[in-house]
C-alpha positions as CSV (number, residue, x, y, z in Angstrom):
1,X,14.7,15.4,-24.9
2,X,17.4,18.2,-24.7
3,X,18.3,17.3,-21.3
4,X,18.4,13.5,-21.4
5,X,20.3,14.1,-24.8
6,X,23.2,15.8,-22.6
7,X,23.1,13.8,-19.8
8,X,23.7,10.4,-22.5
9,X,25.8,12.6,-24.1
10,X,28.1,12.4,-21.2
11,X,28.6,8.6,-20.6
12,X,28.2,8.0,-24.0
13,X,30.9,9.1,-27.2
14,X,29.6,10.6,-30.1
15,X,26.3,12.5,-28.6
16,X,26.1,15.9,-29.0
17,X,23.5,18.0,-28.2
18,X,23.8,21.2,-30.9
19,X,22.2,23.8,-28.4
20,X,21.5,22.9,-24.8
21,X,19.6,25.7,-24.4
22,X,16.2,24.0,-26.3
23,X,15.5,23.1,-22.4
24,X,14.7,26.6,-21.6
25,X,11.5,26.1,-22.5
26,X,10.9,23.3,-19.7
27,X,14.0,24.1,-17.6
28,X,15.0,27.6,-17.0
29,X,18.6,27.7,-17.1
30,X,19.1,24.2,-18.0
31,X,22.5,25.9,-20.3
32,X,23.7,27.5,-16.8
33,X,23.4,24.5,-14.4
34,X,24.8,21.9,-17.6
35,X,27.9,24.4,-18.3
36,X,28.6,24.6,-14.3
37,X,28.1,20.7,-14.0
38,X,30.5,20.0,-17.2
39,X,33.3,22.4,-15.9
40,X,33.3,21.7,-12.4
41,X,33.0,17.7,-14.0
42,X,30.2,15.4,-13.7
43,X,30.7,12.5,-11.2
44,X,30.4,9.2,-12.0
45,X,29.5,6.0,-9.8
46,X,28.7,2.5,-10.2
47,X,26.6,2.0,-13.4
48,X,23.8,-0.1,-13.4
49,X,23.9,-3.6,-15.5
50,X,23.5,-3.9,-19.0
51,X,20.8,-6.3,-18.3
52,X,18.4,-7.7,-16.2
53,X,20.6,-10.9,-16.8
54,X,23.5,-9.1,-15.3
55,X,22.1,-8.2,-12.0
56,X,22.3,-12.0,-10.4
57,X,22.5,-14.8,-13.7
58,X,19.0,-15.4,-13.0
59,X,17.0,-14.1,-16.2
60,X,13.7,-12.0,-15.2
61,X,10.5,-13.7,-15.3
């Protein structure tokens, strides 16, 4: 939960993960690789839609 908390947390304002390094546990060295990845910057692309709606107007069966 940890890790998906700080990966949300950095597309999404106002979530904050207290200590990153609650992965340990799951992921060795989670804190290292997340501190490395947020200096360095985390890249962004094209985000998926919103919806199901959103991919071609045709609502999903």
């Amino acid at each position: 939960m940890a890790m998906f908390a700080a990966v949300l947390g950095a597309v999404v304002p106002g979530v904050e993960v207290e200590d990153v390094a609650t992965a340990g546990k799951t992921f060795p060295g989670f804190d290292r690789v997340w501190s490395e990845a947020v200096a360095t910057g985390i890249p962004s692309g094209p985000r998926a839609p919103a919806s199901p709606e959103d991919r071609d107007g045709r609502e999903s069966p």
